[in-house]
C-alpha positions as CSV (number, residue, x, y, z in Angstrom):
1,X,2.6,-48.0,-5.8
2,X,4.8,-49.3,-8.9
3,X,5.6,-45.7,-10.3
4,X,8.2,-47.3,-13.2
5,X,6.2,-50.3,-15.3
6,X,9.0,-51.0,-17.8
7,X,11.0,-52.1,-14.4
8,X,8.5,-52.6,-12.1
9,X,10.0,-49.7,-9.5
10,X,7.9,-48.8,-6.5
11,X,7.7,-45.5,-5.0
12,X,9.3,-47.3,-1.6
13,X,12.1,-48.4,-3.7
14,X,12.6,-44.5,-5.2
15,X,12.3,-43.2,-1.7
16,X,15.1,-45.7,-0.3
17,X,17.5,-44.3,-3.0
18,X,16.7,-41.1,-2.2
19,X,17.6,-41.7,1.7
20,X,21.3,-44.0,0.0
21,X,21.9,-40.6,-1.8
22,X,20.3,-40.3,-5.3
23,X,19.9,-37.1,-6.2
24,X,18.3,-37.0,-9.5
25,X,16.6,-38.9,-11.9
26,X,19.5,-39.5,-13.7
27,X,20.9,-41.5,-11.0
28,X,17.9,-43.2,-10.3
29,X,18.1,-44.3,-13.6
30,X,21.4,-45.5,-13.2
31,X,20.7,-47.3,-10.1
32,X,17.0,-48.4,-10.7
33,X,16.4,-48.0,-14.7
34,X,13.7,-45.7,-13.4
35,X,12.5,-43.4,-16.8
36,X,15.0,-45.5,-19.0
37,X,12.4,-47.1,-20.9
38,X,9.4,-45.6,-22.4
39,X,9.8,-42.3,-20.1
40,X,6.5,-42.1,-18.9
41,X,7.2,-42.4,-14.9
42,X,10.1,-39.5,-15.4
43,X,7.6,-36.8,-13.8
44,X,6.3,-39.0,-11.0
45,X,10.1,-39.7,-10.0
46,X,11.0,-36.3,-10.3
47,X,8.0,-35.4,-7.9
48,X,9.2,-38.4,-5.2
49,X,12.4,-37.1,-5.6
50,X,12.1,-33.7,-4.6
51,X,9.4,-35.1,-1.7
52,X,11.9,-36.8,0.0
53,X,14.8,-34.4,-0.6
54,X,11.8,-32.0,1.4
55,X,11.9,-34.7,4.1
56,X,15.0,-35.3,4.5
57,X,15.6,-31.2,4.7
58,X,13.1,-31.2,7.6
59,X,14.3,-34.1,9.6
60,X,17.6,-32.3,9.5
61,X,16.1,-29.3,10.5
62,X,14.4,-30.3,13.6
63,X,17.8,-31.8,14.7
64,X,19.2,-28.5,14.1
65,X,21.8,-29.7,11.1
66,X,20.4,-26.8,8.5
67,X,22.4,-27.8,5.0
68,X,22.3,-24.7,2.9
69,X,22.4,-26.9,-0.5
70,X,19.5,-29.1,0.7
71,X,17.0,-26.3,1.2
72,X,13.8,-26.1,-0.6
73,X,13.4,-23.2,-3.3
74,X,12.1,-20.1,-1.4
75,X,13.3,-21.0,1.9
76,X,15.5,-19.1,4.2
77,X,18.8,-20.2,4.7
């Protein structure tokens, strides 16, 4: 689904910079002009943000690789 209109990003296209190591929607701006035009898709990244970092969190812990600084609010470290 196109989650920026201004720059016609998809939420696959969020997600894949979120798994190259874009951390915030700050970056994603930088790298995809995500929420540099009118502003409106800011929340929707933020959310696909923070779903993949909860992804990639999990698929590191079931290999066993438990990153202290990647863990979710309120979970045990």
């Amino acid at each position: 689904m196109y989650v920026c209109l201004c720059h016609s990003v998809t939420d696959k296209q969020i997600r894949k910079a979120v798994r190259q190591g874009v951390g915030s929607v700050e970056e994603l701006g930088q790298e995809l002009r995500v929420a540099t035009g009118c502003g409106r898709c800011k929340d929707c990244a933020c959310k696909i943000i923070a779903e993949e970092n909860l992804a990639l969190w999990r698929e590191d812990a079931r290999d066993g690789d438990r990153h202290p600084d990647l863990l979710p609010v309120g979970a045990p470290a």
